[in-house]
KELUM-334882 format. One line per field, with one value per residue: chain; residue in one letter; residue number from 0; x, y, z of N, C-alpha, C, CB in turn. Coordinates in pm, whole numbers, padded with zeros to 5 digits. Glycine has a CB too. Layout:
residues N
unit: [A;...]
code: [A;...]
pos: [NUM;...]
n_X: [X;...]
n_Y: [Y;...]
n_Z: [Z;...]
ca_X: [X;...]
ca_Y: [Y;...]
ca_Z: [Z;...]
c_X: [X;...]
c_Y: [Y;...]
c_Z: [Z;...]
cb_X: [X;...]
cb_Y: [Y;...]
cb_Z: [Z;...]
//
This chain:
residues 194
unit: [A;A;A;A;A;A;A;A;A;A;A;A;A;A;A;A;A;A;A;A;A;A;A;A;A;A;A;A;A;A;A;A;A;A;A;A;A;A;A;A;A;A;A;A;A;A;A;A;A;A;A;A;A;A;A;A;A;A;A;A;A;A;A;A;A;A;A;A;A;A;A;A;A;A;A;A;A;A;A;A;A;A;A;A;A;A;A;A;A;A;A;A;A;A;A;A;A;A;A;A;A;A;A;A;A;A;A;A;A;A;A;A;A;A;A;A;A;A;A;A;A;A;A;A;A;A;A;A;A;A;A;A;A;A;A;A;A;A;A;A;A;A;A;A;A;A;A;A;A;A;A;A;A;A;A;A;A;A;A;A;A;A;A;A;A;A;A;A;A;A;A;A;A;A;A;A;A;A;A;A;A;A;A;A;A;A;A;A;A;A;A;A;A;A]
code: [X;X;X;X;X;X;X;X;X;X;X;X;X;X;X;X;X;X;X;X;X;X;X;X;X;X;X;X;X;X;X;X;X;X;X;X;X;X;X;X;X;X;X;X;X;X;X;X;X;X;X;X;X;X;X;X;X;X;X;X;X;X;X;X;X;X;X;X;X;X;X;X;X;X;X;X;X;X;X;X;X;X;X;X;X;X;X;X;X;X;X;X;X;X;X;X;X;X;X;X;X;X;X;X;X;X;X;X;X;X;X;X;X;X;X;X;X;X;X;X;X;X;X;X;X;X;X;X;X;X;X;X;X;X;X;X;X;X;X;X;X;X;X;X;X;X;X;X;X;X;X;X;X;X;X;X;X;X;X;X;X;X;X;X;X;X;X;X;X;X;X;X;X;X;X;X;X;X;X;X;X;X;X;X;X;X;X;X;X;X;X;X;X;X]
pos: [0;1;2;3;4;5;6;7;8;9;10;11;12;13;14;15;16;17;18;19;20;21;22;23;24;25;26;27;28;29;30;31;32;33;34;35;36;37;38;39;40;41;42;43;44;45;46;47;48;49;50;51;52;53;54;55;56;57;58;59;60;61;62;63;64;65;66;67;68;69;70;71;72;73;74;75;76;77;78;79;80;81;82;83;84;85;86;87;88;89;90;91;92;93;94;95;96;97;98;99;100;101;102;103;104;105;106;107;108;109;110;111;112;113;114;115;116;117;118;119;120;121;122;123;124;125;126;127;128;129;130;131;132;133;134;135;136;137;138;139;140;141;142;143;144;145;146;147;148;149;150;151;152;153;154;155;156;157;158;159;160;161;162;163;164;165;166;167;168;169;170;171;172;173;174;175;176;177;178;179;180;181;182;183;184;185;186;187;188;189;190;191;192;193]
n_X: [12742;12910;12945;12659;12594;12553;12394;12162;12040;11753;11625;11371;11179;10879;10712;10376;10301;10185;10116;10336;10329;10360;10404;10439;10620;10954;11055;11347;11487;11734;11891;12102;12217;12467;12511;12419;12077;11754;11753;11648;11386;11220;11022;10865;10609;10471;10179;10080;09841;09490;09371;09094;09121;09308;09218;08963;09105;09218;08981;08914;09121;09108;08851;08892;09026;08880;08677;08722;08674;08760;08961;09306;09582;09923;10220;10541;10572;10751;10733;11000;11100;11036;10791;10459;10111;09873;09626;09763;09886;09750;09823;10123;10150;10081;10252;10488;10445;10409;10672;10847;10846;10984;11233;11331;11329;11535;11799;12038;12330;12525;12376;12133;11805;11608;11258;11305;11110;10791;10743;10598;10187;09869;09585;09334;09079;08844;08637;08549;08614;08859;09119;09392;09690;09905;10242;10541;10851;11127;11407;11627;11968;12204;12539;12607;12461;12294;12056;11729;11515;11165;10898;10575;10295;10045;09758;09510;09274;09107;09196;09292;09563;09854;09910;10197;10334;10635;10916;11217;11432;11685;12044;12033;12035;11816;11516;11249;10908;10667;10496;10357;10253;10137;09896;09776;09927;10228;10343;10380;10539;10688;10734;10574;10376;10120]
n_Y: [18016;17780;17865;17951;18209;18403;18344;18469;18400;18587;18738;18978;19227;19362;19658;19865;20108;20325;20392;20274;20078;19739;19496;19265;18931;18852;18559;18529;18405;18480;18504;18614;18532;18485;18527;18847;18923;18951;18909;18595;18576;18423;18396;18461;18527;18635;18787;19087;19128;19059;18892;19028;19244;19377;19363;19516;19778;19849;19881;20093;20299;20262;20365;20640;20751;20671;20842;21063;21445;21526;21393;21307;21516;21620;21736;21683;21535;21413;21803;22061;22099;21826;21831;21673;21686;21634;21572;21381;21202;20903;20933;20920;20690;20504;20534;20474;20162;20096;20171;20014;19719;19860;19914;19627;19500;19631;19594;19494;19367;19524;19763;19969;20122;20365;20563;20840;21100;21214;21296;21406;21284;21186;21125;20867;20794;20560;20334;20084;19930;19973;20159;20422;20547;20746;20793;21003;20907;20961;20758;20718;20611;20406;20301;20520;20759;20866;21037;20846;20852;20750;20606;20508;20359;20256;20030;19958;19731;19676;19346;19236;19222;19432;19640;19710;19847;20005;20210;20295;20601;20583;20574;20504;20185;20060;19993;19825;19652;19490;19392;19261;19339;19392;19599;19485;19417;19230;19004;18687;18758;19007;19287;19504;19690;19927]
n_Z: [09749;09528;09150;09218;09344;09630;09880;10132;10490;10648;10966;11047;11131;11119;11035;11078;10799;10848;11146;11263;11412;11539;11301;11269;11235;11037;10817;10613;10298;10050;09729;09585;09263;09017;08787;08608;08723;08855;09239;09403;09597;09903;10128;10469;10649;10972;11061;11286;11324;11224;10954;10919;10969;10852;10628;10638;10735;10438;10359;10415;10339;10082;10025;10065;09899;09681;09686;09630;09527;09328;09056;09185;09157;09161;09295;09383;09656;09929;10029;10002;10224;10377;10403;10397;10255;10446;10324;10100;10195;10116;09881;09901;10044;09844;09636;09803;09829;09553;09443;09586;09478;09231;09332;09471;09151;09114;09249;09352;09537;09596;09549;09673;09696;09792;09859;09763;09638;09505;09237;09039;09015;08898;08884;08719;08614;08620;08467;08595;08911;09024;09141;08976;08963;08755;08802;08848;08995;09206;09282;09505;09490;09634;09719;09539;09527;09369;09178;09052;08791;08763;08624;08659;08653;08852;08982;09162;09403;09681;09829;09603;09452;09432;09143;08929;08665;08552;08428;08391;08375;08121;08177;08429;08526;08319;08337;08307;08423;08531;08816;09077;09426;09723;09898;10132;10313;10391;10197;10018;09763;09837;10059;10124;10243;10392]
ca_X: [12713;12985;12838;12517;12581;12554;12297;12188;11942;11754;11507;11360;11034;10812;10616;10303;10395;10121;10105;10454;10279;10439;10319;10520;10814;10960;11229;11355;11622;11752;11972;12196;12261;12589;12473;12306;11955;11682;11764;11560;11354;11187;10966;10717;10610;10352;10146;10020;09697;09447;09304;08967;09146;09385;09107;08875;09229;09255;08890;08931;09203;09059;08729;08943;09094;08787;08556;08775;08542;08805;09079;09379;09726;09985;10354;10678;10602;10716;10771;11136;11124;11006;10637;10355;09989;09752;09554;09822;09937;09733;09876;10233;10123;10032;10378;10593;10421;10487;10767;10879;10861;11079;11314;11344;11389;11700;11888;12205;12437;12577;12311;11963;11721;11505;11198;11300;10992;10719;10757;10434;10122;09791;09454;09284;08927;08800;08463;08566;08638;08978;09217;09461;09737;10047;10373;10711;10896;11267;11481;11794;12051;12281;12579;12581;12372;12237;11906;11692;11366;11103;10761;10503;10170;10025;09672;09463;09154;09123;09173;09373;09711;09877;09989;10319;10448;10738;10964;11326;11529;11774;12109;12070;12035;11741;11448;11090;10853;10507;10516;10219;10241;10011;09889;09725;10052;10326;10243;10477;10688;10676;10694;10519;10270;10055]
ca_Y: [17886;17772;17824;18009;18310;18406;18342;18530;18411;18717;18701;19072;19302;19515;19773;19926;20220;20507;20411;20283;19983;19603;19427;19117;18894;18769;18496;18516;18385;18560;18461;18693;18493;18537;18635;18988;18919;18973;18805;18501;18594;18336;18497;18387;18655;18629;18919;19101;19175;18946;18911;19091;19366;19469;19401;19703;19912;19848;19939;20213;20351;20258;20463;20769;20773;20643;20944;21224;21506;21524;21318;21374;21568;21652;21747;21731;21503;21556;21938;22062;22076;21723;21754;21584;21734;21512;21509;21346;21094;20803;20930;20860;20576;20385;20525;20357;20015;20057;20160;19884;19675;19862;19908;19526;19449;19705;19603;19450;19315;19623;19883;20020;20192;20430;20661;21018;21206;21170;21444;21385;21231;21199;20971;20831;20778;20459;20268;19997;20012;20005;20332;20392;20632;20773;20851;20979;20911;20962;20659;20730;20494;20415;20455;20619;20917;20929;21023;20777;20907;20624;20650;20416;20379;20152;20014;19858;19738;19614;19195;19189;19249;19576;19585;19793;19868;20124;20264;20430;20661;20583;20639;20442;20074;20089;19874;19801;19553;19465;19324;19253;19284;19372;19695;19438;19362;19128;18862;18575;18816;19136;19284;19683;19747;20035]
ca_Z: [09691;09402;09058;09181;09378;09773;09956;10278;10546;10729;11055;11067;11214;11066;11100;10981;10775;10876;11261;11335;11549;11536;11195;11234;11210;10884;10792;10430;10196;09962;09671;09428;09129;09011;08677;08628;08726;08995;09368;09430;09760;09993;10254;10533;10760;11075;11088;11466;11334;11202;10833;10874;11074;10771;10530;10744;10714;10342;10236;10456;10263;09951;10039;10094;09753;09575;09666;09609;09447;09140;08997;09274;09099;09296;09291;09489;09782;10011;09930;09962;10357;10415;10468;10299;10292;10507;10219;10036;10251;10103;09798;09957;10098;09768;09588;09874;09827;09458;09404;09638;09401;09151;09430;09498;09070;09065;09409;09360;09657;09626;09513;09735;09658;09869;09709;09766;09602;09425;09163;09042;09003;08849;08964;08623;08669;08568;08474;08705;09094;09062;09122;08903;08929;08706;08867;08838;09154;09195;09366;09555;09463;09728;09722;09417;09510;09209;09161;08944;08791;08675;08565;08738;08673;08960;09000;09278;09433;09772;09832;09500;09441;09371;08985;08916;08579;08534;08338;08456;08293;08079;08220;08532;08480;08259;08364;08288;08421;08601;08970;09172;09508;09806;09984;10237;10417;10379;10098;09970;09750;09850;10191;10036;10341;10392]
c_X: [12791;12887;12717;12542;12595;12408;12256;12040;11907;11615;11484;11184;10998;10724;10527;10312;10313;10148;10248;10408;10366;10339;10297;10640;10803;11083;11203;11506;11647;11872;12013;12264;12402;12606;12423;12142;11881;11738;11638;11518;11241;11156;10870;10730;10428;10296;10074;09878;09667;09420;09229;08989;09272;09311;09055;08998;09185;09118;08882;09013;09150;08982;08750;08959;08995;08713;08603;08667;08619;08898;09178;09501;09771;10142;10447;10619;10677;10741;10950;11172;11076;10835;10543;10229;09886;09636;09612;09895;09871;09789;10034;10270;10151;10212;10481;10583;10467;10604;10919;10924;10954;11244;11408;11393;11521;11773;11984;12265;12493;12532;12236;11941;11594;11406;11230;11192;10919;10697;10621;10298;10012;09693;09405;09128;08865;08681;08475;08607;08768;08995;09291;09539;09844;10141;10488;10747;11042;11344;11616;11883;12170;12403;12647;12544;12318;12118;11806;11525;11260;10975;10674;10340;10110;09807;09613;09335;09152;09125;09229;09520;09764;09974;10084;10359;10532;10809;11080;11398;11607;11888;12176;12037;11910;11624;11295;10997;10694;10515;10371;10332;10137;10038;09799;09847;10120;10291;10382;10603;10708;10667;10630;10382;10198;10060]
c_Y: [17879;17754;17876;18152;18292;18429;18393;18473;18494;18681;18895;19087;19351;19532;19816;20086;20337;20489;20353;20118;19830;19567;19272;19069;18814;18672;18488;18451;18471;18530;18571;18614;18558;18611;18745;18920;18900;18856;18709;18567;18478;18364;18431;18507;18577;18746;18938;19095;19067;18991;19011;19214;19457;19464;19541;19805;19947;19927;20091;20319;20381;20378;20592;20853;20769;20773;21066;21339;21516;21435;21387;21427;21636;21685;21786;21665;21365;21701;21931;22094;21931;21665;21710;21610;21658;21466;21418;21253;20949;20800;20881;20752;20467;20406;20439;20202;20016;20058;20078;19767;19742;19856;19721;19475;19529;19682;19487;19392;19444;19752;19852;20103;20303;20575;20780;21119;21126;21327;21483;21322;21257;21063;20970;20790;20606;20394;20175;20073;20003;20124;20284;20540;20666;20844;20883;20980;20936;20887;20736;20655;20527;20267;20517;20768;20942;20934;20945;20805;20768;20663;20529;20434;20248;20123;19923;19855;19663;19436;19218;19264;19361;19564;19751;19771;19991;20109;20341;20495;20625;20644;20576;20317;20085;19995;19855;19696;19556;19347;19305;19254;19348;19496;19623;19439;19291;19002;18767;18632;18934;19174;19407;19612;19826;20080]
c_Z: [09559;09320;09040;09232;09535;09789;10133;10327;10675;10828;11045;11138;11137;11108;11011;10963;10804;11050;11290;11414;11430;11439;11204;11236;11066;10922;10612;10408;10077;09878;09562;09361;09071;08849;08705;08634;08856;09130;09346;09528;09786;10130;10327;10654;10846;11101;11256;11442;11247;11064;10820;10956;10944;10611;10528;10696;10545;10255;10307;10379;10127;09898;10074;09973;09696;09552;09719;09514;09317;09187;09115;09139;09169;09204;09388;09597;09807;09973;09986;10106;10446;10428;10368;10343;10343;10442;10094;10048;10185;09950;09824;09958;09961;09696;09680;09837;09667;09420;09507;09565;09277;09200;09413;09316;09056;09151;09330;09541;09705;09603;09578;09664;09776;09769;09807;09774;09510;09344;09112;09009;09012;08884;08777;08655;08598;08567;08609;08835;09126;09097;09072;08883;08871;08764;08839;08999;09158;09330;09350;09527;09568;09717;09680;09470;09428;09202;09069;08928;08739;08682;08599;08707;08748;08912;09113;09302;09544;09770;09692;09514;09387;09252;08985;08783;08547;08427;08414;08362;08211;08146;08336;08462;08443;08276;08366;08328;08511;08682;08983;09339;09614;09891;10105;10323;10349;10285;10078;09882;09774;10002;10219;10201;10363;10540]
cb_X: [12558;13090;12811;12376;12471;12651;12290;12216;11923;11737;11550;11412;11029;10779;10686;10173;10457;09883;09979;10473;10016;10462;10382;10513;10912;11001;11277;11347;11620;11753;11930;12315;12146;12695;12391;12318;11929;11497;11752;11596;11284;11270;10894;10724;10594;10385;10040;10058;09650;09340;09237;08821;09239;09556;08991;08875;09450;09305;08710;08975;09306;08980;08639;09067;09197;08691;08417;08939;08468;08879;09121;09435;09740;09978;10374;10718;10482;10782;10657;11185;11064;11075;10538;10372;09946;09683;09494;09854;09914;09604;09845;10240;09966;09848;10421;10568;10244;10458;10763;10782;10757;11047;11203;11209;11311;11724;11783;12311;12573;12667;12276;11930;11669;11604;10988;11350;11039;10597;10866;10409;10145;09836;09239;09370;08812;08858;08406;08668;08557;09056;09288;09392;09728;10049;10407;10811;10865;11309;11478;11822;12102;12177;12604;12448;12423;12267;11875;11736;11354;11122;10764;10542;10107;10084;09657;09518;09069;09036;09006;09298;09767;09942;09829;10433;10410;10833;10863;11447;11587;11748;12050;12008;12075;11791;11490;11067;10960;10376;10594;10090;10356;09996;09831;09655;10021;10355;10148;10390;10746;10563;10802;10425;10286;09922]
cb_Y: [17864;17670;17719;17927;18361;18518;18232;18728;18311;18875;18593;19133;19401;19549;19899;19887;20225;20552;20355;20452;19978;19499;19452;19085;18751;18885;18278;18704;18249;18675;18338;18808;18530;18411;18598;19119;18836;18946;18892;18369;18769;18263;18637;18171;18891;18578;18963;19269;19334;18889;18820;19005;19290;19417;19318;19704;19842;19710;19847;20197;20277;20147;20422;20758;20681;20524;20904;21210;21670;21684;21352;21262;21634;21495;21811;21917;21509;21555;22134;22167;22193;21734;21860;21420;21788;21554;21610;21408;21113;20767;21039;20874;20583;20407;20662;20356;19954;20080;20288;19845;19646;19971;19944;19474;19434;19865;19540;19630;19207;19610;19927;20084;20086;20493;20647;21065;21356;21085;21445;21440;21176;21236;21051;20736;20945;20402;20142;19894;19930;19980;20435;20320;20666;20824;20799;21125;20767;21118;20489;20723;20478;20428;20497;20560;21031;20853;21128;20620;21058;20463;20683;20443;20412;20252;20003;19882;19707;19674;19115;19218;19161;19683;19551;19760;19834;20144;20336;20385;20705;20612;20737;20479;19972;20108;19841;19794;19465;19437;19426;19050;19260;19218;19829;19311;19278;19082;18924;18466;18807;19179;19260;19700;19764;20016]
cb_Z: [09670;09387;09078;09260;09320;09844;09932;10291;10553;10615;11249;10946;11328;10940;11150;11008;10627;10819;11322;11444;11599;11684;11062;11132;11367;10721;10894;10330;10132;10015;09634;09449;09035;09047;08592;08456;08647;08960;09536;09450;09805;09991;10208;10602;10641;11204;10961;11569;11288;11292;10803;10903;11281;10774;10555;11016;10734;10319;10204;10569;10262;09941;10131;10163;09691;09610;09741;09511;09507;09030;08810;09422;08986;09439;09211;09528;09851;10128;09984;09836;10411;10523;10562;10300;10202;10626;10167;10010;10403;10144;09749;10045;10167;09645;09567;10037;09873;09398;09362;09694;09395;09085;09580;09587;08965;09043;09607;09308;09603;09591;09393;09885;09575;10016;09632;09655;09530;09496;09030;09017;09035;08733;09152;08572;08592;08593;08307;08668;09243;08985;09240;08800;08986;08603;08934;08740;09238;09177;09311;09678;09294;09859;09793;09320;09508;09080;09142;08964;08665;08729;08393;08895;08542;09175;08909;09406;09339;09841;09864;09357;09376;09482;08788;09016;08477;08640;08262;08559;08339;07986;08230;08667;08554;08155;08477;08171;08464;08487;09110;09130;09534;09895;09914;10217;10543;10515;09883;09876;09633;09771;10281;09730;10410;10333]
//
């Protein structure tokens, strides 16, 4: 588009990310501004499953994490052969959906992002019924290779929106901010799933 940037329109699938099973179809737009600054996105997705069926998932999840007997802390997942401790998977779980969102403010036309590791992370205990955990995670940059470390501390509570603020390194394009988007599924900007 003269003046603004390129614009791409995308039809895709997804999937839900612990079982693999059909989520949905999306159509999006997507605009890169020809200045430096975030893509526009423009999303509508149909999900397979119903509302009160990824609700049930979500407090399910929730109620995993909530009534841990201590604070969770962790490091290195996956470890340095790929795997991830089945007690550590909803820990996984929640870093993908966030750092989804940091993913999506650093992408470029010509830069991705995929999370690598989660080097490590700490649960915070809180009066309220949130969770609330601190992260470093390390994004791939592609294709760079370059490893990019950022510092995340996420929070959530089922039926609200998953809050993201980070912090990356210095070094790589340097970037800080606070997203929302959704460990229910597919929402309006965000497509972070569980």
């Amino acid at each position: 588009i003269p003046e603004s940037g390129h614009k791409y329109y995308l039809q895709f699938s997804t999937e839900d990310y612990r079982t693999g099973e059909d989520a949905g179809n999306c159509l999006a737009t997507v605009l890169y501004p020809k200045k430096k600054s975030r893509p526009v996105v423009s999303i509508k997705c149909s999900n397979t499953k119903d509302e009160k069926e990824i609700q049930e998932e979500d407090n399910r999840f929730y109620q995993r994490i909530r009534h841990q007997s201590k604070p969770i802390t962790a490091n290195n997942i996956p470890d340095s052969y790929g795997n991830i401790e089945p007690a550590l998977e909803p820990v996984w779980a929640l870093a993908v959906a966030g750092s989804s969102s940091i993913m999506w403010e650093k992408s470029t036309e010509t830069l991705r992002y995929s999370l690598a590791q989660v080097k490590s992370v700490r649960q915070w205990i809180r009066e309220d019924d949130f969770i609330e955990f601190d992260y470093t995670v390390l994004l791939h940059e592609i294709p760079t290779q370059e490893i990019i470390p950022c510092h995340m501390r996420l929070t959530w509570l089922p039926g609200q929106p998953l809050r993201v603020k980070h912090f990356c390194a210095p070094g790589a394009e340097q970037g800080s901010g606070a997203e929302s988007g959704s460990a229910a599924g597919p929402s309006a900007e965000k497509g972070a799933s569980l």
